[in-house]
C-alpha positions as CSV (number, residue, x, y, z in Angstrom):
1,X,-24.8,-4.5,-95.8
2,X,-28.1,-4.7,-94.4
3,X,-29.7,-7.9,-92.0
4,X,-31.9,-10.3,-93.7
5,X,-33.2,-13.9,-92.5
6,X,-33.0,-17.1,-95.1
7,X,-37.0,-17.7,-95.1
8,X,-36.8,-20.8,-98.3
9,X,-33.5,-21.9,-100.4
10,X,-33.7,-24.0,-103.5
11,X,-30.6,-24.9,-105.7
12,X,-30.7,-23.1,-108.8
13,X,-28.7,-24.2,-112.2
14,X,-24.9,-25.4,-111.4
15,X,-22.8,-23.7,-107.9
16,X,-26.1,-20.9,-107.5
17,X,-28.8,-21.1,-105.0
18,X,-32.5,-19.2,-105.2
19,X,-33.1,-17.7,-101.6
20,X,-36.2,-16.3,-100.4
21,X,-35.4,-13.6,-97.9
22,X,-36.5,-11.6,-95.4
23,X,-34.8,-8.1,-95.2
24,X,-35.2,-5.3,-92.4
25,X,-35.5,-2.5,-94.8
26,X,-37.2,-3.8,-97.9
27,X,-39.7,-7.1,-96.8
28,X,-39.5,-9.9,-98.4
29,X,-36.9,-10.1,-101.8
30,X,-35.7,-13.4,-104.3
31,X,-32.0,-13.7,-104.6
32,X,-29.4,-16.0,-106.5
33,X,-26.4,-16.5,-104.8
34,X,-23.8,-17.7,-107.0
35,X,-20.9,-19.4,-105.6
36,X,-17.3,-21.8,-106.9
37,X,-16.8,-25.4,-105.7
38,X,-14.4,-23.7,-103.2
39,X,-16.8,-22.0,-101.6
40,X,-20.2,-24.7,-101.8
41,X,-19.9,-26.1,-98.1
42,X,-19.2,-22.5,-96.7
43,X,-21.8,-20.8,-98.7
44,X,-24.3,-23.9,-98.3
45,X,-23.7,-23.5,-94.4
46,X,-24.4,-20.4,-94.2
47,X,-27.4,-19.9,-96.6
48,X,-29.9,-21.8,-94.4
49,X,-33.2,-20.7,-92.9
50,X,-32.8,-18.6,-89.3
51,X,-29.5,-17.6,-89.7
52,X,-29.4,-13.7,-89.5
53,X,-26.7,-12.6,-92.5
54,X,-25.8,-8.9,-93.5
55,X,-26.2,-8.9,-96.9
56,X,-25.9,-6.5,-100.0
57,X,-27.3,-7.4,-103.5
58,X,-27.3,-5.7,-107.1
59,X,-30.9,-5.4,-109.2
60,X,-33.8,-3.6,-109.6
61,X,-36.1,-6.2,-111.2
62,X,-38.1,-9.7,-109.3
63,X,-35.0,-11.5,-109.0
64,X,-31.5,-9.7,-107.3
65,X,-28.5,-11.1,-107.1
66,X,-26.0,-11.2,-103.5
67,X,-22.7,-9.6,-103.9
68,X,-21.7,-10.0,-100.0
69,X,-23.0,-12.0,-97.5
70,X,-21.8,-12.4,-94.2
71,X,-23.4,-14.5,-91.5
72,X,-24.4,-13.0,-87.8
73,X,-26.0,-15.0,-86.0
74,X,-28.4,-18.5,-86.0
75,X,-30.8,-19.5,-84.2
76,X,-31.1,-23.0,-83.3
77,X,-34.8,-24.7,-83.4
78,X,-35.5,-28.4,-82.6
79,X,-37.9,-31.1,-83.3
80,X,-41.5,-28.4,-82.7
81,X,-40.0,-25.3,-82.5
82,X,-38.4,-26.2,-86.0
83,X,-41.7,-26.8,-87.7
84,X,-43.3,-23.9,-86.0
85,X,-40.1,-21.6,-87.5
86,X,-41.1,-23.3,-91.0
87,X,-44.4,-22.6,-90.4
88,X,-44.2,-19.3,-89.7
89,X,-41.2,-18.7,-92.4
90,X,-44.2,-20.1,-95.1
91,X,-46.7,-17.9,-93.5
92,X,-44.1,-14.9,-94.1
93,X,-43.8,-16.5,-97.8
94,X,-47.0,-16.8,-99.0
95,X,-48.9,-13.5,-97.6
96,X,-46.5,-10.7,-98.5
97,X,-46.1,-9.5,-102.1
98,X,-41.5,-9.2,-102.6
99,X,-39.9,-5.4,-102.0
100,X,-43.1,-4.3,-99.2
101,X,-40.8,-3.4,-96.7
102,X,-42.1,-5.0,-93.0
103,X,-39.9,-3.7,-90.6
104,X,-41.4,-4.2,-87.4
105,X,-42.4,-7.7,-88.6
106,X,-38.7,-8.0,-89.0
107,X,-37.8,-7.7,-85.7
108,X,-40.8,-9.9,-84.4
109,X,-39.6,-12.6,-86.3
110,X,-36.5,-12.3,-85.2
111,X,-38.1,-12.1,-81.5
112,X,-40.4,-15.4,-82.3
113,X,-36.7,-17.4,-83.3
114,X,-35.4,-16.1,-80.5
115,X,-37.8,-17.5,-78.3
116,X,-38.3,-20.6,-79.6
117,X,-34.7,-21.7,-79.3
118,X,-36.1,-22.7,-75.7
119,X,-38.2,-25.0,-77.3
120,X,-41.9,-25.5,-79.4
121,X,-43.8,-21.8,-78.2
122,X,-47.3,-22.1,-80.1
123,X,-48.8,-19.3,-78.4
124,X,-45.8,-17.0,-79.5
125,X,-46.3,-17.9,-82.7
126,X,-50.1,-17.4,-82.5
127,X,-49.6,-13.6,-81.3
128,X,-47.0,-13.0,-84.2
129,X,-49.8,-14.4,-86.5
130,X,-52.2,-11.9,-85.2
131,X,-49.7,-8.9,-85.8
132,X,-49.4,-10.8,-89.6
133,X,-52.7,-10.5,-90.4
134,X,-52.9,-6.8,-88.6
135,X,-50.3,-5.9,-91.4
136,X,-52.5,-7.6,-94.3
137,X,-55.8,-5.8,-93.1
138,X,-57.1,-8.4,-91.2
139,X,-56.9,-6.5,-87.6
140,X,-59.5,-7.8,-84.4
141,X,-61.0,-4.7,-82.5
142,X,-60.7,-6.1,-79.4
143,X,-62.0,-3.3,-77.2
144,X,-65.7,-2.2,-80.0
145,X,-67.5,-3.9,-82.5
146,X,-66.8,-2.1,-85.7
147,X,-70.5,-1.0,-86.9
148,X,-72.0,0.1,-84.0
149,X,-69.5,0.9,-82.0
150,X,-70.7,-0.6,-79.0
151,X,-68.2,-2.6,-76.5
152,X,-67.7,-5.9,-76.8
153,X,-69.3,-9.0,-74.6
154,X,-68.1,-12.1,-73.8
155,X,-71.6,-13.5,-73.9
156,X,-71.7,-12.8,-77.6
157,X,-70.4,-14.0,-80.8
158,X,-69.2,-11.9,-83.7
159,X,-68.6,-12.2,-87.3
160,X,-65.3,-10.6,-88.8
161,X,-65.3,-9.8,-92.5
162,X,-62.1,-7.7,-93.9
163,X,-64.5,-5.3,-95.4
164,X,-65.9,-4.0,-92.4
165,X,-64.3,-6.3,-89.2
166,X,-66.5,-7.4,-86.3
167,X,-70.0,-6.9,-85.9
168,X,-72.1,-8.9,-83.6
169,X,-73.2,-12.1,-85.5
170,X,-76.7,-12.0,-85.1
171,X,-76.7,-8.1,-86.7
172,X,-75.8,-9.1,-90.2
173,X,-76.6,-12.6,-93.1
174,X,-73.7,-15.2,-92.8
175,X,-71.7,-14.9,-95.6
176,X,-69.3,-17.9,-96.9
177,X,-66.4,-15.7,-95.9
178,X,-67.3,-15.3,-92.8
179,X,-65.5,-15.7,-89.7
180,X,-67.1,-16.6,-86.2
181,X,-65.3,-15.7,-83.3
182,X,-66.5,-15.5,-79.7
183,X,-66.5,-12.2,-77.4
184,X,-64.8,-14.3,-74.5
185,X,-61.9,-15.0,-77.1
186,X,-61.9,-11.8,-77.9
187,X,-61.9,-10.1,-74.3
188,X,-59.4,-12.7,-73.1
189,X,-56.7,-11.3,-76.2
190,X,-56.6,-8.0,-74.0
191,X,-54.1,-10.0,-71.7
192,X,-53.0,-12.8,-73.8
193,X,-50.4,-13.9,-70.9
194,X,-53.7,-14.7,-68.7
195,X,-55.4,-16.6,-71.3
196,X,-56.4,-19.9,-70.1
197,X,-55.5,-23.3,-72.3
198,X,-59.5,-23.5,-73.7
199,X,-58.7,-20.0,-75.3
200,X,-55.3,-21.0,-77.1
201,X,-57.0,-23.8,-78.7
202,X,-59.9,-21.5,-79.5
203,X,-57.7,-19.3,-81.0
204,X,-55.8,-21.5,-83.3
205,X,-59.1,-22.7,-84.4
206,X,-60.2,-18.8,-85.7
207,X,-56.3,-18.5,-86.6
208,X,-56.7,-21.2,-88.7
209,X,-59.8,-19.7,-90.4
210,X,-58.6,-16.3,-91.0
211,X,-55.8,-17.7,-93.1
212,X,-58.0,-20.3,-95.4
213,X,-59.8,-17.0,-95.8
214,X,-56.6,-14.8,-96.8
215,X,-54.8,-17.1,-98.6
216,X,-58.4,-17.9,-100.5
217,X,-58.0,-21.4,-99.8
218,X,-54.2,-22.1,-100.6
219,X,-52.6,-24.9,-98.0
220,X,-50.4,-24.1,-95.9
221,X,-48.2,-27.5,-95.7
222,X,-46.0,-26.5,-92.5
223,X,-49.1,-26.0,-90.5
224,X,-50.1,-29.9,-90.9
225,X,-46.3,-30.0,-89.4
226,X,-47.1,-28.2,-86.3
227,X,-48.4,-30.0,-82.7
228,X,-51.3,-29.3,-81.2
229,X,-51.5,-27.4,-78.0
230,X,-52.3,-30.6,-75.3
């Protein structure tokens, strides 16, 4: 049995569903779980996004199929916390390729559910979206630009391309790819717990960005879901 996280359910042909999840051990996999008319309201209650199950599956190919499924724990997210789970359950979803295995990301999801059972947490979901794009290649230097090598300055503004990271803006041609970020921003990151409500918003803004750039332009419909920092 190993822990995995519902991340998307659809129904799938008569008494089966198609689950996206998210495992500890093995990232992100597609299952059918195929159950009788006994079992629908049990299986259907259980099969939902941020409940933690133990699971086991047979298949080797893009589509397994559970054998055993057992649920451990849910996590309960209201009114903005629930769209910020959803968004962060299609970020999960649409930038990881099935069967890369993510399991430190596992455990800071389950973190990020965790905390917003309290209620809507933006800025936790902002830092997980950092460590996200970390894992795809898309990691801020927050301490050195990464051509010269020279510290950075909050009086500054820098360009981050995945091909070569920051570099101070003015050093290089702007390039449609291109994203701006200031050194304040940047500096202020070092002790995100500090960081006043100007840089959140700041943030989200370059966030934002970063993913249009990823995800080469794909929406991302549960961020149109999520409020606004106010």
């Amino acid at each position: 049995m190993k822990p995995a996280f519902v991340l998307r359910r659809n129904n799938f042909r008569d008494n089966s569903l198609l689950l996206d999840l998210l495992t500890q051990d093995e990232g992100r996999i597609t299952a059918v779980a195929r159950y009788s008319k006994k079992q629908a309201a049990r299986i259907k209650g259980m099969l939902e996004p941020f409940r933690l199950l133990d699971t086991s599956w047979v298949g080797r190919g893009e589509v397994v199929t559970l054998t055993q499924t057992e649920e451990k724990g849910r996590y309960r997210l209201q009114q903005g916390a629930l769209a910020q789970g959803l968004y962060v359950n299609e970020l999960f979803l649409r930038a990881f390729q099935t069967h890369e295995p993510l399991p430190e990301l596992f455990q800071r999801y389950r973190e990020v559910l965790y905390t917003l059972e309290t209620g809507e947490n933006l800025p936790a979901v902002m830092l997980l979206e950092l460590e996200l794009l970390e894992n795809l290649g898309y990691s801020l230097n927050l301490w050195q630009d990464d051509q010269a090598g020279l510290e950075l300055r909050e009086d500054l503004t820098y360009r981050f391309r995945p091909e070569f990271g920051l570099v101070e803006a003015e050093q290089v041609l702007a390039e449609p790819n291109d994203t701006l970020i200031a050194g304040r921003l940047l500096l202020a990151l070092r002790r995100p717990e500090q960081m006043p409500l100007a840089a959140w918003r700041e943030l989200r803004f370059v966030l934002d960005r970063l993913w249009r750039v990823l995800l080469k332009g794909k929406t991302l419909y549960a961020r149109q879901l999520i409020s606004e920092l106010s």
